[in-house]
TORPADREN-322894 format. One record per residue (C-alpha): residue in three letters; x, y, z; residue number from 1. Coordinates in nm, 2 decimals. Last residue first. Layout:
<sites>
[Ala [X Y Z] NUM],
...
</sites>
This chain:
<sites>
[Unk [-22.40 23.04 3.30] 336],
[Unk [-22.13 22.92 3.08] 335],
[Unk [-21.83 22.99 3.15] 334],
[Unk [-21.68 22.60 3.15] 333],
[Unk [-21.83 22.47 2.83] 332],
[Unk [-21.64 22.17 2.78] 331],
[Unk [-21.61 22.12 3.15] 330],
[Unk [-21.30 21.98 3.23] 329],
[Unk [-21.11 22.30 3.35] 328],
[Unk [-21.37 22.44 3.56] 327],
[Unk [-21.48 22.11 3.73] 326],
[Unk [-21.03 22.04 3.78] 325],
[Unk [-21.06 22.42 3.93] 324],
[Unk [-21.29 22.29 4.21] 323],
[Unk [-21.17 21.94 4.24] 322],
[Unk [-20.79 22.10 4.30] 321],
[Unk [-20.95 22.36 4.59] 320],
[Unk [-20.86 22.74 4.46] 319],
[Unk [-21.22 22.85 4.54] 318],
[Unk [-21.17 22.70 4.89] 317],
[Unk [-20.86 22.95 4.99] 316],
[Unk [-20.65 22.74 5.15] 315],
[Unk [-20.36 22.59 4.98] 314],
[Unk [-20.37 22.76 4.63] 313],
[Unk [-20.43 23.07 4.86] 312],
[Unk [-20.07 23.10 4.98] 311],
[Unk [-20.00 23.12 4.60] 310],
[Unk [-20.26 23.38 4.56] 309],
[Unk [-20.16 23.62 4.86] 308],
[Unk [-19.79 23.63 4.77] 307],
[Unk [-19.82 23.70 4.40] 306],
[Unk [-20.06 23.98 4.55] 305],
[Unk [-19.80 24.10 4.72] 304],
[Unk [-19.52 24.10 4.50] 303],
[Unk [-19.77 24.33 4.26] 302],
[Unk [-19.57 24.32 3.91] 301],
[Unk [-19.75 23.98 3.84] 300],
[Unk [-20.09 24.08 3.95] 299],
[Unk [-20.21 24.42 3.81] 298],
[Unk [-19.97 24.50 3.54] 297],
[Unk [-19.95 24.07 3.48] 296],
[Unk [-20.35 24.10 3.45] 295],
[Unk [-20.31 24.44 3.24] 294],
[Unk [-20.11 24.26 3.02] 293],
[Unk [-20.31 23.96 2.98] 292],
[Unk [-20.64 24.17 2.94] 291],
[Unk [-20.49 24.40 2.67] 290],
[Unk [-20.33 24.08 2.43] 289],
[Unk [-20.65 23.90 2.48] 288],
[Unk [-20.86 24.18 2.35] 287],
[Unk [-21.23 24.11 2.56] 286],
[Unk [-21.28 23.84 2.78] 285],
[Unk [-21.28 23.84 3.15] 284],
[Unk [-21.32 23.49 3.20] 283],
[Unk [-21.00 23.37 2.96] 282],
[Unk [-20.76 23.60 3.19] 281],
[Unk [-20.93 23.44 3.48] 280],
[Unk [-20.85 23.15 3.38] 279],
[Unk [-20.54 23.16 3.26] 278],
[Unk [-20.43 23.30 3.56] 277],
[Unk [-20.57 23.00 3.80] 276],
[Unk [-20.40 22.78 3.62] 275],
[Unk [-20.10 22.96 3.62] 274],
[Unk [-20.16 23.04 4.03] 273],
[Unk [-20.21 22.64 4.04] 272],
[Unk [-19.89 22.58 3.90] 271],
[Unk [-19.71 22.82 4.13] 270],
[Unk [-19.86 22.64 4.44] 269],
[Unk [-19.79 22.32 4.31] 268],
[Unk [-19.39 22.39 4.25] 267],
[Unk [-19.35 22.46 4.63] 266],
[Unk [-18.96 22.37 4.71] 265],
[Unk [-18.90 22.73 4.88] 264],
[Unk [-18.70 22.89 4.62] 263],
[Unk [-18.58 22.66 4.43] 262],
[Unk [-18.97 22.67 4.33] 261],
[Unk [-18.86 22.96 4.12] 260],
[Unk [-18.78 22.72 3.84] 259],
[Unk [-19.15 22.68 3.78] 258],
[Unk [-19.26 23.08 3.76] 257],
[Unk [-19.13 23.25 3.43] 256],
[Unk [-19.12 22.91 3.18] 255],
[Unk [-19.41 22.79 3.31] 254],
[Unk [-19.64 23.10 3.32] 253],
[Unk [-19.52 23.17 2.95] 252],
[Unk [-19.60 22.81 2.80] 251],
[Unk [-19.95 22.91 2.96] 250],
[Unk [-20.00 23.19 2.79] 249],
[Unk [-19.89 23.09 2.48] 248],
[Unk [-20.18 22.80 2.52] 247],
[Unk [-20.41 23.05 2.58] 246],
[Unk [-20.34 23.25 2.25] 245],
[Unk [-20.43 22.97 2.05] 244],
[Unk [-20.79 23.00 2.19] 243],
[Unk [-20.99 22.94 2.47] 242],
[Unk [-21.35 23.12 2.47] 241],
[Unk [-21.46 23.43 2.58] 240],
[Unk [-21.64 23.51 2.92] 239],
[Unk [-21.69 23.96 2.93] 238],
[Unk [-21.65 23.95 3.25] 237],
[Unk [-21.77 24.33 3.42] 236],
[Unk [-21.68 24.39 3.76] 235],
[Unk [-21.33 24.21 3.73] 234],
[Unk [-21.28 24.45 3.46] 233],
[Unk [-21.39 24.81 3.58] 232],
[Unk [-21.18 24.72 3.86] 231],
[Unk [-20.88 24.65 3.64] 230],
[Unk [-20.95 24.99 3.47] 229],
[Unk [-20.98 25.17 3.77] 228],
[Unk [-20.60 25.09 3.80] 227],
[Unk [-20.33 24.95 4.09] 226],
[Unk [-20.55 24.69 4.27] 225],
[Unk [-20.42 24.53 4.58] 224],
[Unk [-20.61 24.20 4.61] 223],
[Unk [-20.97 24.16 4.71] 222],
[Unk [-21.10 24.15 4.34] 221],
[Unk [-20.89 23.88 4.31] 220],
[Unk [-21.08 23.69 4.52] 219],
[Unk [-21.46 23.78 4.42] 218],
[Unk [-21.31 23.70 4.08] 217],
[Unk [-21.25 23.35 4.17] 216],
[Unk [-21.57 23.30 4.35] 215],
[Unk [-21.76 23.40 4.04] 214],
[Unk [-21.53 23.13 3.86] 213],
[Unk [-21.72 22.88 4.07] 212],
[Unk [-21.62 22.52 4.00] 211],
[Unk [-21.83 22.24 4.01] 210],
[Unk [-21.66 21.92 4.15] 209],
[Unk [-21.41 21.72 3.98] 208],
[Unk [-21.23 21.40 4.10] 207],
[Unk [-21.41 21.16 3.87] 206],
[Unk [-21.26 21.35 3.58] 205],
[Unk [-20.91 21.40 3.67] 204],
[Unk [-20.83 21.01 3.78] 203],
[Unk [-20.97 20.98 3.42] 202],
[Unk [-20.72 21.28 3.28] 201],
[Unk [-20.43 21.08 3.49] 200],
[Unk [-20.51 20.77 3.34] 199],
[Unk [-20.51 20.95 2.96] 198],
[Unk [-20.21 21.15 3.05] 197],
[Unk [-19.93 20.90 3.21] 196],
[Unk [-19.69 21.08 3.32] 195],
[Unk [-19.35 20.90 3.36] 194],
[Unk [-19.18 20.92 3.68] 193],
[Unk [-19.13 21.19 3.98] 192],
[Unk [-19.01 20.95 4.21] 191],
[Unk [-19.04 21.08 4.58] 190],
[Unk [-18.84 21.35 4.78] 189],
[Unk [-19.06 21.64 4.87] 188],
[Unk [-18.98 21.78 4.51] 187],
[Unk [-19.10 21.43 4.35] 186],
[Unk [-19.44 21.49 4.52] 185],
[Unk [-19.44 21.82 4.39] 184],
[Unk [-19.38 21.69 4.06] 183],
[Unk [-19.66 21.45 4.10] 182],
[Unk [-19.89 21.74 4.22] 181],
[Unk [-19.81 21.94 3.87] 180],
[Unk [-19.89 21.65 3.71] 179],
[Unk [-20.26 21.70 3.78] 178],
[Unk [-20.24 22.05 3.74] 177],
[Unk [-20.09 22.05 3.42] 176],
[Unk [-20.37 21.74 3.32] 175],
[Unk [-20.62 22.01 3.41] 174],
[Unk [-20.44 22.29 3.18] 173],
[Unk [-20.46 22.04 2.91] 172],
[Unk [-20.86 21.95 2.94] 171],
[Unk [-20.90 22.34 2.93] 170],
[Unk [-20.69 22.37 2.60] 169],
[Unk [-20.88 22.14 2.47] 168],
[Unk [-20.73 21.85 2.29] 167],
[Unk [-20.40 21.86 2.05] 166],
[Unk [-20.12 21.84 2.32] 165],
[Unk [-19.91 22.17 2.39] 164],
[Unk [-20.03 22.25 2.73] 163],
[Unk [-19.89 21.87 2.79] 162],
[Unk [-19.56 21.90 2.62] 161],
[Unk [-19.48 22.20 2.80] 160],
[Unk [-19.56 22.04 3.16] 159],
[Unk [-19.33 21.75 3.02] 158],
[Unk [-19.02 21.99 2.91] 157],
[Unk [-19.06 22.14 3.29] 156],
[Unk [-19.08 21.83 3.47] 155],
[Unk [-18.75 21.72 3.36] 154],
[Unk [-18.62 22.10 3.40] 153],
[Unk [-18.74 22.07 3.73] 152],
[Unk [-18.64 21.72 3.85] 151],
[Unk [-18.31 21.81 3.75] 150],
[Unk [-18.33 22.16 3.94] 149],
[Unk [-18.40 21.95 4.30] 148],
[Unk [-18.11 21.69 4.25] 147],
[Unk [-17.90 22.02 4.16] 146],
[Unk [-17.94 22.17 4.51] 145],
[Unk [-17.92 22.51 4.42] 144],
[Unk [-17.59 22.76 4.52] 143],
[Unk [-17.64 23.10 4.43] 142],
[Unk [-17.46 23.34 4.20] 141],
[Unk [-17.40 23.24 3.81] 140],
[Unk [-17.04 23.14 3.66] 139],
[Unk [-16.82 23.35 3.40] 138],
[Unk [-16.78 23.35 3.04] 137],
[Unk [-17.09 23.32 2.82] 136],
[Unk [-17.25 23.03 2.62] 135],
[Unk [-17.56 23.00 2.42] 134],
[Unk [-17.91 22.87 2.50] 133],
[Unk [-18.25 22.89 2.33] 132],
[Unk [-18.60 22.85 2.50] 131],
[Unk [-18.86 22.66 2.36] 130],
[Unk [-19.24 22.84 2.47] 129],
[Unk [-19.36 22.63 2.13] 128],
[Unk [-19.60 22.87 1.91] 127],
[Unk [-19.48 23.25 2.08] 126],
[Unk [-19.73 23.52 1.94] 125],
[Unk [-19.86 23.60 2.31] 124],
[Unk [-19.56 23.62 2.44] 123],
[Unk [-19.43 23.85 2.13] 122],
[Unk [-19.71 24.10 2.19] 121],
[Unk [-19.71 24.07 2.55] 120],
[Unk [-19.32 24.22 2.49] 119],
[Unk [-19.49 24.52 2.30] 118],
[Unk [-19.80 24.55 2.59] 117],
[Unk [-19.56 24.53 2.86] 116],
[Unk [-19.72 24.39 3.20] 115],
[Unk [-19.63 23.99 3.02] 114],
[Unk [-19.30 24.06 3.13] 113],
[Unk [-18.94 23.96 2.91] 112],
[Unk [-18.77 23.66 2.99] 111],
[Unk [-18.42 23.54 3.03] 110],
[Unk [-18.28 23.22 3.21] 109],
[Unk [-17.95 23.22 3.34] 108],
[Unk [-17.69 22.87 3.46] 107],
[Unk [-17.51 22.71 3.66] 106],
[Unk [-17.63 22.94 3.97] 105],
[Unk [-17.97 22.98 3.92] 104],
[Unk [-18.01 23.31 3.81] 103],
[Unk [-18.28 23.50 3.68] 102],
[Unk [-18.35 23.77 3.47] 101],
[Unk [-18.63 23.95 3.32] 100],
[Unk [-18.67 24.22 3.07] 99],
[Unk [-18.94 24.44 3.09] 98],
[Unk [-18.76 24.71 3.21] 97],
[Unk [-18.42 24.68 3.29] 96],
[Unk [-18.30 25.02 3.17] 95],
[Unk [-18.60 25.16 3.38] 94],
[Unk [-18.55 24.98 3.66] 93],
[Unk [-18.20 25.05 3.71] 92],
[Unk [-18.20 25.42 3.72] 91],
[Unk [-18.16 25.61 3.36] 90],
[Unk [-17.86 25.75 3.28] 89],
[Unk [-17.72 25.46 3.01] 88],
[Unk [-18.04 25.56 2.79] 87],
[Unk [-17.87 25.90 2.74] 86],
[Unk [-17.88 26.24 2.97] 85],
[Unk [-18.06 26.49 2.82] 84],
[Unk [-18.33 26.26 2.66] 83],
[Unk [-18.31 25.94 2.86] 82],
[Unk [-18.43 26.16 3.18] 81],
[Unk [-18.70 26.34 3.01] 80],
[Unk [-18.88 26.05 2.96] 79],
[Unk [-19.07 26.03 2.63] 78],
[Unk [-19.47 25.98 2.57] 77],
[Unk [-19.45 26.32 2.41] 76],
[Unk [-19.65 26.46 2.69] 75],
[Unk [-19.26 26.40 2.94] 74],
[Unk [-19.20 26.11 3.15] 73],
[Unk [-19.01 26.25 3.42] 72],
[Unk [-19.28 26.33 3.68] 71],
[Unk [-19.37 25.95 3.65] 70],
[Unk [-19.75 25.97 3.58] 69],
[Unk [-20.02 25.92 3.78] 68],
[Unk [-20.15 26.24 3.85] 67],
[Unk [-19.79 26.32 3.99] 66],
[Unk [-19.58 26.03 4.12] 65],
[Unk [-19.35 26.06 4.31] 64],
[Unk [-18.98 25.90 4.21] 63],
[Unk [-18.82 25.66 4.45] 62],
[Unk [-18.60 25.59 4.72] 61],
[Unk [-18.61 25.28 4.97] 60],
[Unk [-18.91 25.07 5.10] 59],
[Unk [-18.94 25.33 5.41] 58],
[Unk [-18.97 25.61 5.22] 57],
[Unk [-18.72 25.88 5.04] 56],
[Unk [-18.87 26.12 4.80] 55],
[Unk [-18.71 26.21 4.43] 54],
[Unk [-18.95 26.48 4.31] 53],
[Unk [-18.80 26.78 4.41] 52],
[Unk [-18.46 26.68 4.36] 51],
[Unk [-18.49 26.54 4.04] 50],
[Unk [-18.65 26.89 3.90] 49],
[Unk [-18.34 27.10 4.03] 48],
[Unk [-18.10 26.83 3.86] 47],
[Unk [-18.27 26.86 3.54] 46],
[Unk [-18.31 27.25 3.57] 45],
[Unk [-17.94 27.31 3.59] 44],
[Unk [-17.68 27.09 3.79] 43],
[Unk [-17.68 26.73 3.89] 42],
[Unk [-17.59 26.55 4.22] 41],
[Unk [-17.90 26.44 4.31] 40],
[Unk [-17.92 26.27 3.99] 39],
[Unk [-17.63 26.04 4.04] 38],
[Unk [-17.73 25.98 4.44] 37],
[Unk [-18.05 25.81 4.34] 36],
[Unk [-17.84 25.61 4.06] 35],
[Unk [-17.62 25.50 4.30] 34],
[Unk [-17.90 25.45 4.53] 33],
[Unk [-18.12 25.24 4.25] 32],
[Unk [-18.45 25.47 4.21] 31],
[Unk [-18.79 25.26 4.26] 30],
[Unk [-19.06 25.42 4.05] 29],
[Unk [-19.40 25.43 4.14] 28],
[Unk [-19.62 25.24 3.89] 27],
[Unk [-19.95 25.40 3.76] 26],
[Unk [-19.78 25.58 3.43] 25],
[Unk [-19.43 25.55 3.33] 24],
[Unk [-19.49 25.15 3.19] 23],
[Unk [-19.67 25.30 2.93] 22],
[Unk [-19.96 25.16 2.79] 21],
[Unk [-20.07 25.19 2.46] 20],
[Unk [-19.69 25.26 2.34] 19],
[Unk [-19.64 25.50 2.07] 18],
[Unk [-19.39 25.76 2.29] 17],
[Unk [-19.13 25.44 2.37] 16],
[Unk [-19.24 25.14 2.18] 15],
[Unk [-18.92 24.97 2.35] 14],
[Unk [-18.79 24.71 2.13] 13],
[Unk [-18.82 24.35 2.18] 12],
[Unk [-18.66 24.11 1.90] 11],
[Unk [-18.41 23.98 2.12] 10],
[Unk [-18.61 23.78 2.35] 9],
[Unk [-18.82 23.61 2.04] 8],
[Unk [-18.62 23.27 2.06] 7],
[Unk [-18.71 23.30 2.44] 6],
[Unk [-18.39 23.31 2.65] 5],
[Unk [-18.18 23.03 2.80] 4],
[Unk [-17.78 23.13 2.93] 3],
[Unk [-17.53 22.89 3.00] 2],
[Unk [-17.22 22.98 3.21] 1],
</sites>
């Protein structure tokens, strides 16, 4: 079976007691059962303290949190668990944490989360978004319809090649989502073809209608929030500029989100919530490492609010196509 992972995949280590923020504070921690069952098994202190913070709900087991903090992870910024027991104790989520991984049958595709400030760090710094591939024993689960992944990986390399082009980022991200419809069209059974850029970034320009980035953040602002700090954000947009940064960003959204149209054969939807990510990542300003990690903290790691923006790329009016192509294609699209 073949296996794709970013060429920086390998390089993330946990910053453990020196990260800026940890992924043991704010998130309720799911518990595996057999790992659930482990730790309710243990003698001494350990196993006293696991049972009294271990709670079964409705969504399965997990540890409660305490002030907002996992009742494990300890004020030197370590977890308790890992240190009397080993790395090999701790429940799923936590050993898997941030990598990602998904399978498609013939074949794996890595990735680490944007929500982890040390593996945002290598996002972030990432020039191409190329994947590398190697060989392991075995086969994948699931059984895709391989007419449907072709078109995918075809469309993929393209969608790369596009946020990679030298003109404004802005004017690429509207070409994405421009080609992004033709690959959806392809998906519900048509030709998907060659792109051609400079017809479709005409086609792009007499479509588009001003945009309303306020409207955006009154959106999101109506999702699940996990953090004061993310309120404090979307109340106060500090607009910045695109940069390098952006682009990475973008390469990252593709790579994590387009292949999981398998799923339910709605490849527009997930381009738009890129679009719509690096956007409001670029609108809120500030250190572009911190606001694209607490975005993914806030947005990515929320199922829900995945859930409630791509069934808004179809109806929600802020999310129309001529809306976000008047954001995109307007050289100075935060300005007031």
């Amino acid at each position: 079976m073949n296996i794709c992972k970013p060429e920086y995949y390998d390089r993330f280590r946990c910053l453990a007691g020196d990260c800026p923020d940890s992924c043991c504070q704010d998130w309720t921690v799911q518990v595996d059962e057999k790992s659930a069952a482990f730790y309710r098994s243990l003698p001494g202190a350990l196993g006293d303290r696991l049972r009294q913070v271990l709670d079964d709900g409705e969504d399965g087991v997990t540890l409660t949190l305490q002030e907002g903090r996992c009742p494990m992870w300890e004020a030197d910024g370590l977890c308790r668990i890992q240190r009397e027991l080993g790395e090999e104790c701790l429940c799923q989520v936590c050993r898997d944490f941030p990598r990602l991984r998904h399978d498609y049958g013939s074949f794996q595709e890595l990735g680490l989360e944007l929500s982890c400030p040390q593996a945002a760090k290598l996002i972030l710094a990432d020039e191409t978004g190329a994947l590398c591939s190697s060989e392991i024993p075995g086969a994948g689960e699931g059984d895709w319809e391989e007419e449907a992944l072709d078109v995918l990986r075809t469309a993929r390399e393209t969608m790369h090649a596009i946020l990679s082009e030298d003109r404004p980022f802005g004017e690429c991200l509207a070409l994405a989502l421009l080609y992004g419809c033709q690959v959806q069209s392809a998906l519900d059974g048509g030709e998907l073809g060659e792109f051609d850029g400079e017809a479709a970034l005409t086609e792009g320009r007499s479509l588009a209608k001003p945009g309303d980035m306020g409207e955006i953040l009154d959106f999101f602002a109506g999702l699940e929030r996990l953090t004061a700090r993310w309120d404090a954000r979307l109340q106060n947009p500090r607009p910045a500029s695109w940069e390098e940064g952006h682009r990475a960003l973008g390469r990252y959204f593709v790579n994590r989100y387009f292949f999981q149209a398998l799923s339910d054969y709605d490849v527009y939807s997930r381009v738009k919530f890129m679009i719509a990510a690096c956007l409001v990542i670029c609108y809120l300003g500030g250190d572009l490492l911190e606001t694209a990690q607490l975005f993914s903290k806030e947005i990515e790691n929320d199922a829900d609010n995945l859930d409630a923006i791509l069934d808004a790329a179809y109806t929600h009016p802020a999310f129309r196509d001529d809306r976000l192509l008047g954001l995109l294609l307007n050289p100075a699209p935060f300005s007031t």
